[in-house]
TORPA-4810 file (N, C-alpha, C, O; in nm, 3 decimals):
<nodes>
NODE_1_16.290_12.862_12.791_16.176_12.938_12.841_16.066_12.839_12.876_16.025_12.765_12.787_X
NODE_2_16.018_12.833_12.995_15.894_12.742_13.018_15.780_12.840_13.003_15.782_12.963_13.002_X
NODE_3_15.641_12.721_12.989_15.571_12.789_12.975_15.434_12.857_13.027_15.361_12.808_13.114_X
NODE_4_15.413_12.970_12.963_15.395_13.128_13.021_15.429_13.190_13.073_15.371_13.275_13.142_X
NODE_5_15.579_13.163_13.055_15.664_13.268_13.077_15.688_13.374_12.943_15.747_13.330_12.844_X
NODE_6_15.644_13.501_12.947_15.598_13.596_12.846_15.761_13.614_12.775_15.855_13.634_12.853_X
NODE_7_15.789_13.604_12.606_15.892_13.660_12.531_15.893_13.794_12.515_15.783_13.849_12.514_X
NODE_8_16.019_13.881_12.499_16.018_14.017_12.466_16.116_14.049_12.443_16.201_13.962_12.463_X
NODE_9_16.159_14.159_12.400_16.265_14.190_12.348_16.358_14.303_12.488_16.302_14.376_12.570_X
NODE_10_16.477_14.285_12.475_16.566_14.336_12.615_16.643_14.414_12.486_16.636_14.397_12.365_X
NODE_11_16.718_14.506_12.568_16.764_14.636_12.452_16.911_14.609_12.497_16.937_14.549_12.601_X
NODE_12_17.006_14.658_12.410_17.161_14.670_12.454_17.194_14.750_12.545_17.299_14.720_12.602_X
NODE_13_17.146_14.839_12.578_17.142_14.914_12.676_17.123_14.834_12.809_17.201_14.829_12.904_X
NODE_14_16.986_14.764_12.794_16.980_14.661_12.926_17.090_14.537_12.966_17.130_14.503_13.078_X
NODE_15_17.112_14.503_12.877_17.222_14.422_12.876_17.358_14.424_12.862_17.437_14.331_12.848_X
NODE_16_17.382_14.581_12.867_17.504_14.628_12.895_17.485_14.656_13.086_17.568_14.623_13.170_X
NODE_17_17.357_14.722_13.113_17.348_14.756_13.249_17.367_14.631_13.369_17.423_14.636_13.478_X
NODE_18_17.282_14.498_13.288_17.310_14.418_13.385_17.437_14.315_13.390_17.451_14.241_13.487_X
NODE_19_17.544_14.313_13.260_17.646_14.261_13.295_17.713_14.377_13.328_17.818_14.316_13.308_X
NODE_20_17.755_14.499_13.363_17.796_14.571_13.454_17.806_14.563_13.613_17.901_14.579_13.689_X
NODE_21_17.656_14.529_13.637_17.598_14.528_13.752_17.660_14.394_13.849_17.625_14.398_13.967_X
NODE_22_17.746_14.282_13.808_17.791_14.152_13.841_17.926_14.171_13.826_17.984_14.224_13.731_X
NODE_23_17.977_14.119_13.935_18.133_14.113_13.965_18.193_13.973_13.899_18.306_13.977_13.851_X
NODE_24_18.129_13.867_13.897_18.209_13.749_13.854_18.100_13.677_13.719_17.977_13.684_13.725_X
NODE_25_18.173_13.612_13.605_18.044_13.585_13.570_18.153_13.446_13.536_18.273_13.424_13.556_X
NODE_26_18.010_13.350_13.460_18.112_13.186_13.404_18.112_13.223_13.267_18.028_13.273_13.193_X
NODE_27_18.267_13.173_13.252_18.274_13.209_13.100_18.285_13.063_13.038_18.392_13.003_13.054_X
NODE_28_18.174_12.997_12.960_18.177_12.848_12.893_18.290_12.860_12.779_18.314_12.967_12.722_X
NODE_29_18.354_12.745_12.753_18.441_12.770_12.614_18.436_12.608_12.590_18.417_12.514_12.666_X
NODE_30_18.455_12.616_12.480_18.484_12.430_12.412_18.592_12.374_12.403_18.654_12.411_12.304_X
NODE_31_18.649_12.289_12.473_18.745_12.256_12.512_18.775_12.150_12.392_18.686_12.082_12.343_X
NODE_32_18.940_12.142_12.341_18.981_12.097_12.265_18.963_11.958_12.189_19.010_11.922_12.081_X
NODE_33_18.856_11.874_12.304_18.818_11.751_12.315_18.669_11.777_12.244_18.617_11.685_12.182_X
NODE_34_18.610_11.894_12.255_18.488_11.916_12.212_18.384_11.913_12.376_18.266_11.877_12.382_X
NODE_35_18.435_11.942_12.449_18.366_11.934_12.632_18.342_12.066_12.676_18.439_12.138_12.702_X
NODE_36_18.227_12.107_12.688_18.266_12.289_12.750_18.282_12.282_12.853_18.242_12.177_12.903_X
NODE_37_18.335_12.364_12.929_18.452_12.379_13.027_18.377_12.526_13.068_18.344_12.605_12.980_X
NODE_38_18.349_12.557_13.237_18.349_12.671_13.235_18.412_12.713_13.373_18.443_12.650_13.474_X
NODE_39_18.419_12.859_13.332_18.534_12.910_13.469_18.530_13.050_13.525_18.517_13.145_13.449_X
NODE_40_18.543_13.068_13.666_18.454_13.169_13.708_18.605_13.269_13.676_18.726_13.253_13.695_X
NODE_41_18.519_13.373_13.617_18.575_13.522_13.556_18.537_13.630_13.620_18.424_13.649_13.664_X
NODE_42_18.667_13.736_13.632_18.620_13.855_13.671_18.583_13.982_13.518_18.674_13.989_13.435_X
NODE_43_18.514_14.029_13.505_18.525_14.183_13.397_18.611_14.242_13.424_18.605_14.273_13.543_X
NODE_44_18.712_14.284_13.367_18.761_14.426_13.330_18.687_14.557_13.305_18.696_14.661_13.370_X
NODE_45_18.624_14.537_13.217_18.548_14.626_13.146_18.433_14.600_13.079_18.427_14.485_13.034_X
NODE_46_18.332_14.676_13.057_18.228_14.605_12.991_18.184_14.702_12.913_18.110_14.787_12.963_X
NODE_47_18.217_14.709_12.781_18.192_14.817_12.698_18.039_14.869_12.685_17.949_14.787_12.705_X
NODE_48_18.010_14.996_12.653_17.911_15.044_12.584_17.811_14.936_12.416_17.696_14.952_12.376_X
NODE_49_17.908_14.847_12.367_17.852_14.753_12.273_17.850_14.645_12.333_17.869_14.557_12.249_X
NODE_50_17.834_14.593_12.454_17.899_14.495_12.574_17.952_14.394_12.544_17.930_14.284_12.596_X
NODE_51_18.049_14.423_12.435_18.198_14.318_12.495_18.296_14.354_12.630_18.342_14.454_12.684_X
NODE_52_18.298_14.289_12.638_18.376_14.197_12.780_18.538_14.203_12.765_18.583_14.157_12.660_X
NODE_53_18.617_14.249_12.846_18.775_14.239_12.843_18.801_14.158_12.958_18.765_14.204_13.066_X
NODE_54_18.838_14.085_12.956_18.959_13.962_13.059_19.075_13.976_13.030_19.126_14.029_12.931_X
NODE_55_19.142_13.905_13.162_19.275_13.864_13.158_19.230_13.757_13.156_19.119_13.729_13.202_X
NODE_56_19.351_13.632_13.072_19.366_13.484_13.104_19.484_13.460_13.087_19.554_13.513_13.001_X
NODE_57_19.522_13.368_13.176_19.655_13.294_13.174_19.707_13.217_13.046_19.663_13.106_13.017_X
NODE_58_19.790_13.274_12.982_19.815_13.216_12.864_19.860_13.107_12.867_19.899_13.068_12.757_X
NODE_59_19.875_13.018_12.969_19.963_12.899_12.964_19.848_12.764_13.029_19.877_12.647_13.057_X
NODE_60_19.734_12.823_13.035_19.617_12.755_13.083_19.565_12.698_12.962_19.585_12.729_12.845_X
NODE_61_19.455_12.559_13.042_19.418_12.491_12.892_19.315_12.589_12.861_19.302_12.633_12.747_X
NODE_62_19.248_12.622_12.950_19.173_12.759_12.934_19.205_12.847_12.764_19.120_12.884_12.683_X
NODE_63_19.281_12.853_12.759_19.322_12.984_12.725_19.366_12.877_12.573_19.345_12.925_12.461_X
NODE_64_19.429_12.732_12.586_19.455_12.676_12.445_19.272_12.620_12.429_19.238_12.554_12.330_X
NODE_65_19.206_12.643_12.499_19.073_12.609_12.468_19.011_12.711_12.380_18.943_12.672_12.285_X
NODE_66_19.033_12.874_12.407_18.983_12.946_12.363_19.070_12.993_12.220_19.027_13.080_12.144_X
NODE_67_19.187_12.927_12.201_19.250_12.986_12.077_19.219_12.868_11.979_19.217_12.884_11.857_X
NODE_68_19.194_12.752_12.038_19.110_12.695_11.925_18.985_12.663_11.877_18.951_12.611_11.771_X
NODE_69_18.924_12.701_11.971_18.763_12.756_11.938_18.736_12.882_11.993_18.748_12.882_12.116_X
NODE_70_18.698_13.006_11.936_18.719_13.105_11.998_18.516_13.107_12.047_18.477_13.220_12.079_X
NODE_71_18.430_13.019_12.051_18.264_13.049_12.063_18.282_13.070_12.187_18.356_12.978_12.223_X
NODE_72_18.252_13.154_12.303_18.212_13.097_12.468_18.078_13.139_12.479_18.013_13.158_12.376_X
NODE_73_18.014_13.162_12.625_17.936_13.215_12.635_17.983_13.238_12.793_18.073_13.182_12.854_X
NODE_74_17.884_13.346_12.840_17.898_13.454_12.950_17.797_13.434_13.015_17.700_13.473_12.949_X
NODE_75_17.762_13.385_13.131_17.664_13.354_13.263_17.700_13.431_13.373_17.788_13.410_13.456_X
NODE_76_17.593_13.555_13.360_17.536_13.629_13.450_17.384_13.599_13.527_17.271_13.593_13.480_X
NODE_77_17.446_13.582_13.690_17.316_13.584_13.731_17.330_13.668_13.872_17.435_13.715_13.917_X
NODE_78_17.185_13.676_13.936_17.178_13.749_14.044_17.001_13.706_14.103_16.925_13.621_14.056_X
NODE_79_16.986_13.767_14.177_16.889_13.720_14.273_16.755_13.716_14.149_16.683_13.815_14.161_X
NODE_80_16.716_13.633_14.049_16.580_13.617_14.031_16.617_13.626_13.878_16.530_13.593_13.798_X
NODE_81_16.740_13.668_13.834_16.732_13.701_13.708_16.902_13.647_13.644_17.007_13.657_13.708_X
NODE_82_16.887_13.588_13.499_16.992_13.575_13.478_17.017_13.633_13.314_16.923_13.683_13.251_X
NODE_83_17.139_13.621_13.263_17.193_13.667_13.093_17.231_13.580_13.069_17.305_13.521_13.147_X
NODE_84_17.206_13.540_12.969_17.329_13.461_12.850_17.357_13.537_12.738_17.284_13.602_12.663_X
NODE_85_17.547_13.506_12.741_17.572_13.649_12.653_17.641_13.528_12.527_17.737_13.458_12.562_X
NODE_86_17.606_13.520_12.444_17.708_13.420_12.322_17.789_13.533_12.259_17.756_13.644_12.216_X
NODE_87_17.921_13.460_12.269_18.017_13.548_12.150_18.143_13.495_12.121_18.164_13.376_12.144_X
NODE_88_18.221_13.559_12.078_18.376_13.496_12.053_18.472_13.624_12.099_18.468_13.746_12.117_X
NODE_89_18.577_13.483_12.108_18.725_13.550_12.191_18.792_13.596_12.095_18.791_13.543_11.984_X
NODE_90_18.879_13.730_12.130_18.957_13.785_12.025_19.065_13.807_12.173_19.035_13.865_12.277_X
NODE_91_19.227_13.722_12.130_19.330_13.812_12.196_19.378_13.927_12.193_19.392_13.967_12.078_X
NODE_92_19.405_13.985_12.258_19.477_14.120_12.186_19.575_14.148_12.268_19.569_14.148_12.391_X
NODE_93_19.673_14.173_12.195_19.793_14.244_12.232_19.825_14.380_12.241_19.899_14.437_12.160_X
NODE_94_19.768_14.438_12.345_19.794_14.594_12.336_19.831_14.629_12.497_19.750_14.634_12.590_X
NODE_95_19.962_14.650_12.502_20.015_14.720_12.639_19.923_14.806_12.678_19.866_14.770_12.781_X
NODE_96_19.876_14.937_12.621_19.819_15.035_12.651_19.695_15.011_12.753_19.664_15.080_12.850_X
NODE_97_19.616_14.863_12.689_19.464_14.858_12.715_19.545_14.740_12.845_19.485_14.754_12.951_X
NODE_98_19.639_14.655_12.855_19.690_14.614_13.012_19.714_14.741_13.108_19.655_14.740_13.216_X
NODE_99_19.785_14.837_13.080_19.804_14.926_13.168_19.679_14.997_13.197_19.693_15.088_13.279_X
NODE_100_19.556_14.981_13.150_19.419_15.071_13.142_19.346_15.000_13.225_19.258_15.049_13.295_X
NODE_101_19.388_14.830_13.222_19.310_14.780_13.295_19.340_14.678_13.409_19.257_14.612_13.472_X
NODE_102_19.510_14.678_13.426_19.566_14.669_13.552_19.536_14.672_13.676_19.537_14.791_13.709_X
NODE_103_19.503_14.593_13.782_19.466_14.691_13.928_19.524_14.587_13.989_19.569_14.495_13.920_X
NODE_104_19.534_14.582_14.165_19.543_14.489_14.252_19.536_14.337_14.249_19.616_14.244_14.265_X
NODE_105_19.376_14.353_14.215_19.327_14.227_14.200_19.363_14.093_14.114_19.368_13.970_14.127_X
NODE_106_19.388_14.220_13.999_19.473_14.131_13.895_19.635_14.068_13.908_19.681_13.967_13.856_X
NODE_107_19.724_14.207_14.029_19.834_14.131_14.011_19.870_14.021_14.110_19.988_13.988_14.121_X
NODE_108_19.782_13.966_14.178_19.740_13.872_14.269_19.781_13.719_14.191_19.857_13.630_14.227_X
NODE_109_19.716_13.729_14.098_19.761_13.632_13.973_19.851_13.610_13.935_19.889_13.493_13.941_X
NODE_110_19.929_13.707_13.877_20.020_13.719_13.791_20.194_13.784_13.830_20.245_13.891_13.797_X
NODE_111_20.251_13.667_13.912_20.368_13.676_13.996_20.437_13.806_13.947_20.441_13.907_14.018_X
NODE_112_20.509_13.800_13.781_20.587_13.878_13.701_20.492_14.017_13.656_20.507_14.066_13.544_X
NODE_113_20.374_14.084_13.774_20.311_14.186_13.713_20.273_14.208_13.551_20.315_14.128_13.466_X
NODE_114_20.221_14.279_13.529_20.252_14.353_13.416_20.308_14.245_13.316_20.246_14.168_13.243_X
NODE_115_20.447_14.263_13.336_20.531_14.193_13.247_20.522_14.026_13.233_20.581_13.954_13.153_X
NODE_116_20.434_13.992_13.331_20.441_13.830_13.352_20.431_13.760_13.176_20.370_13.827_13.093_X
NODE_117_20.483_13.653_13.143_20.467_13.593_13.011_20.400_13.559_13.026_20.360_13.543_12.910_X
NODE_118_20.288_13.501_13.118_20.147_13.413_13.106_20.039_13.521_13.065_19.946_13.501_12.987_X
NODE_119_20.067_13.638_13.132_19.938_13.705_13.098_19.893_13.757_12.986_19.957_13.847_12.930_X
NODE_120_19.797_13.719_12.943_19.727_13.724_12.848_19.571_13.844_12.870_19.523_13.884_12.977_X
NODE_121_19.516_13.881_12.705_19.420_13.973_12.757_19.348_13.928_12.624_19.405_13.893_12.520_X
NODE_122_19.203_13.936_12.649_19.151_13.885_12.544_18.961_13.927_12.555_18.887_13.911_12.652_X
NODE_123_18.933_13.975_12.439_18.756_14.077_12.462_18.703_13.930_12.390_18.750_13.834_12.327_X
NODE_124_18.581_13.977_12.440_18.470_13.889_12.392_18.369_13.981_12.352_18.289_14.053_12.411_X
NODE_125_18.407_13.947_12.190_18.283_14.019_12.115_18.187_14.001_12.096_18.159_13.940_11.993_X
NODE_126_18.061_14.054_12.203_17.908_13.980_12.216_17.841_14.000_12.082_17.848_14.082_11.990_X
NODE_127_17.779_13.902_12.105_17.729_13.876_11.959_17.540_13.867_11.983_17.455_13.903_11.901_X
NODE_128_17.522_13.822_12.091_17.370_13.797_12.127_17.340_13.767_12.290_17.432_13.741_12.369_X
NODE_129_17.243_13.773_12.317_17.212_13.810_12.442_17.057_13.771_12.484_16.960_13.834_12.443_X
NODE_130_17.047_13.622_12.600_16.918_13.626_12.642_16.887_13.607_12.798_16.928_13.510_12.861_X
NODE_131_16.832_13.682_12.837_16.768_13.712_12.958_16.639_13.644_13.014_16.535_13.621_12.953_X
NODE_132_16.661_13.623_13.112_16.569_13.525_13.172_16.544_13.581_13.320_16.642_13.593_13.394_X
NODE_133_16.389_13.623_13.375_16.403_13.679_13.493_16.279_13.735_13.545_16.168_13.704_13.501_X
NODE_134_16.309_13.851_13.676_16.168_13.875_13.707_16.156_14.070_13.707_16.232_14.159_13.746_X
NODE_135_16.082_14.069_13.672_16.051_14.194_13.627_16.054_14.288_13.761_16.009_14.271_13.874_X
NODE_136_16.128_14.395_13.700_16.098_14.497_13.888_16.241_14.518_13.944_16.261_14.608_14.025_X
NODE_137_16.351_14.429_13.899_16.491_14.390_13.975_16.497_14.308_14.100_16.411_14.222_14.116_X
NODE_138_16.609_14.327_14.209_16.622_14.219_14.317_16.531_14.223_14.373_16.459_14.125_14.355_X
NODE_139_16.480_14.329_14.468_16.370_14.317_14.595_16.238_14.280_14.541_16.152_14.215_14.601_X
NODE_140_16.228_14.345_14.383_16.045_14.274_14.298_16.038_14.105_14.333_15.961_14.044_14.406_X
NODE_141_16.187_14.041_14.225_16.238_13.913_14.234_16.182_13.837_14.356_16.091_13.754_14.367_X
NODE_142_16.293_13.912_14.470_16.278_13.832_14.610_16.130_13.808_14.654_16.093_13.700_14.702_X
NODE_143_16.031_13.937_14.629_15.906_13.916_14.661_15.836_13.801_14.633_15.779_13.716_14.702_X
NODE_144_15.862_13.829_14.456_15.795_13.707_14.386_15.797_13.577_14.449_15.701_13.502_14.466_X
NODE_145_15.934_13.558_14.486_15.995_13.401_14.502_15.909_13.388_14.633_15.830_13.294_14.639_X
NODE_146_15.918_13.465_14.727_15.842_13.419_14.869_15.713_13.430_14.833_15.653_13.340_14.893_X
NODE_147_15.627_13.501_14.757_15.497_13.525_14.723_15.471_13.390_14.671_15.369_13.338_14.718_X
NODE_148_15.531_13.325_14.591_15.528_13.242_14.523_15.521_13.065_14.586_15.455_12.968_14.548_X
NODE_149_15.639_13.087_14.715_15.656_12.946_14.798_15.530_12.968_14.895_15.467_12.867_14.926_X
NODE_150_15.484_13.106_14.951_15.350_13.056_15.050_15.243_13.054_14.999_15.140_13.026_15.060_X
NODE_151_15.250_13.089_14.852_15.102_13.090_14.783_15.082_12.940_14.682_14.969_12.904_14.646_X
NODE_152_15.189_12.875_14.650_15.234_12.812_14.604_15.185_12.765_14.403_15.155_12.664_14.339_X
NODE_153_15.207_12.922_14.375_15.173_12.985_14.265_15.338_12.976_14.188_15.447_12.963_14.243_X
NODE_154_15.312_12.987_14.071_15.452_13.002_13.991_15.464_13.173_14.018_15.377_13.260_14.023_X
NODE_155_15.609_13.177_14.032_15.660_13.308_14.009_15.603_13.394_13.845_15.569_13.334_13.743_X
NODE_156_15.607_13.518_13.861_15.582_13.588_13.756_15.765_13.543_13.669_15.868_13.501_13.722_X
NODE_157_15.742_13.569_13.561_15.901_13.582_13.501_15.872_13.624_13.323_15.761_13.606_13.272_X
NODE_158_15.976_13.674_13.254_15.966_13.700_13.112_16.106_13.639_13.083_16.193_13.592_13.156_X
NODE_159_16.099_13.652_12.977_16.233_13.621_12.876_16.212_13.683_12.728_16.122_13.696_12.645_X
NODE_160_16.381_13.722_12.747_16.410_13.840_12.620_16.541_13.782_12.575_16.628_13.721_12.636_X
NODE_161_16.526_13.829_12.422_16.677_13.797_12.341_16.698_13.945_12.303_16.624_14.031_12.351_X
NODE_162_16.784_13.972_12.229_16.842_14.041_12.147_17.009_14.035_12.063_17.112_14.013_12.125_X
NODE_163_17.004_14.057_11.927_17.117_14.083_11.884_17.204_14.210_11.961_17.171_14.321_12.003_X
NODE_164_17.350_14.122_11.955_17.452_14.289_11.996_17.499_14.358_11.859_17.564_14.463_11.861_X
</nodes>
């Protein structure tokens, strides 16, 4: 947070709305060497407590990165505003929740569908959450930023944490 940029508190609710709101986010993980490593991810799902469901390739270092340190973190951003989501990886093995969350996009990846042996599925149980941004959403944001380069004033901005 630089400063006067105002602290506050962001609700789970908000931070369920805005990792919803993003199609790809970076998921950091610590790579076996101790190096974080990050890699652009799509959501599955983004729960109501906002953990996160992925697919990952089980045969990726990716994926031996995350079974031996399960910490990552989740980088959401968008025009003026961004999240940091900290939490840990849990695999799970449940056909039911692959077939729930199956589509196109996914079998693009994964030659053997469904059944492929690489594919893997694995939630990230958020644990905390901080926001950094401009108050109002995109078009407030965009204002700011041009208000900001011809006036040559700092942008307005806040920053919020919260536990999940």
């Amino acid at each position: 947070m630089s400063a006067g940029t105002p602290k506050s508190d962001i609700s789970q609710e908000q931070v369920v709305e805005i990792m919803r709101g993003e199609r790809f986010v970076m998921l950091t993980s610590i790579a076996v060497d101790g190096a974080l490593h990050s890699h652009p991810m799509t959501p599955q799902e983004v729960t109501d407590d906002a953990d996160v469901w992925f697919f990952v390739g089980l045969g990726t270092e990716q994926a031996q990165a995350l079974q031996s340190n399960p910490q990552v973190n989740l980088s959401f951003a968008h025009l003026g505003s961004w999240l940091s989501v900290a939490g840990r990886v849990e695999f799970v093995a449940d056909r039911a929740k692959i077939d729930e969350l199956w589509g196109d996009d996914v079998a693009a990846w994964y030659d053997g569908g469904k059944d492929d042996p690489d594919l893997g599925l694995v939630r990230v149980v958020s644990e905390s959450a901080q926001f950094w941004g401009q108050p109002g959403g995109k078009a407030s944001a965009l204002a700011s930023i041009v208000k900001a380069r011809v006036s040559g004033e700092r942008p307005k901005g806040q920053s919020a944490t919260t536990e999940l």
